[in-house]
C-alpha positions in Angstrom: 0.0 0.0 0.0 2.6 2.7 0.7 4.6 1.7 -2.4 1.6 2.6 -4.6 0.8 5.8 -2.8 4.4 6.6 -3.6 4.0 5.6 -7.2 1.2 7.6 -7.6 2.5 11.1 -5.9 5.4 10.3 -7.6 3.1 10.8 -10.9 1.7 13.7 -9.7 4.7 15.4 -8.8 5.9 14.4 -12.4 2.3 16.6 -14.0 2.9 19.3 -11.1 6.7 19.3 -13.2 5.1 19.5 -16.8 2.8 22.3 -15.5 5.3 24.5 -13.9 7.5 23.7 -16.8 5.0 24.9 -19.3 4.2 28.0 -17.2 7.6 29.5 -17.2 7.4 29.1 -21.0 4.6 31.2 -20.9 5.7 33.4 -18.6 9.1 33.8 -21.0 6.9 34.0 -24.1 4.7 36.6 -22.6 7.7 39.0 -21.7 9.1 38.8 -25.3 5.9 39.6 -26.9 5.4 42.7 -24.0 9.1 43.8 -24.8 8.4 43.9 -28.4 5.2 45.7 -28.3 6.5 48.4 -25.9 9.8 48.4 -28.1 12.3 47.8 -25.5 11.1 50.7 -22.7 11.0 49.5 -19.4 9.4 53.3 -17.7 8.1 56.1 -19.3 9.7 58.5 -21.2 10.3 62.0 -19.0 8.5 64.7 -20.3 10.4 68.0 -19.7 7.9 70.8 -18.6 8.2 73.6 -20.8 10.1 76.7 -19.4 7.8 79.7 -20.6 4.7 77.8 -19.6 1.7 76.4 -21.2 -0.5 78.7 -23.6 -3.4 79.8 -20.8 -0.6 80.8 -19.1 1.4 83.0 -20.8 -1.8 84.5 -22.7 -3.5 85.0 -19.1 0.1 86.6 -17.8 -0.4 89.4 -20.6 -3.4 90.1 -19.5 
């Protein structure tokens, strides 16, 4: 009896393998595809704010 319950968990450890196995394919597959799509940027590109202001505020400053 315990030999077979070892044969058997032994089986589903082997499935639990093929899963996680499969699942860090994915999980590699998935970060290509995201790398590709966002073109290699891993943040977001730093917008510099623009030194004279924005238009309502220079034409409101004149006012």
């Amino acid at each position: 009896m315990p030999a077979d319950r070892a044969e058997r968990l032994g089986r589903e450890l082997a499935e639990f393998d093929v899963e996680v196995a499969g699942l860090e394919a994915a999980e590699v597959m998935f970060g290509q595809y995201a790398e590709a799509m966002d073109g290699g940027r891993r943040d977001d590109p730093v917008v510099e704010p623009d030194p004279a202001g924005c238009c309502s505020c220079r034409t409101a400053s004149r006012g």
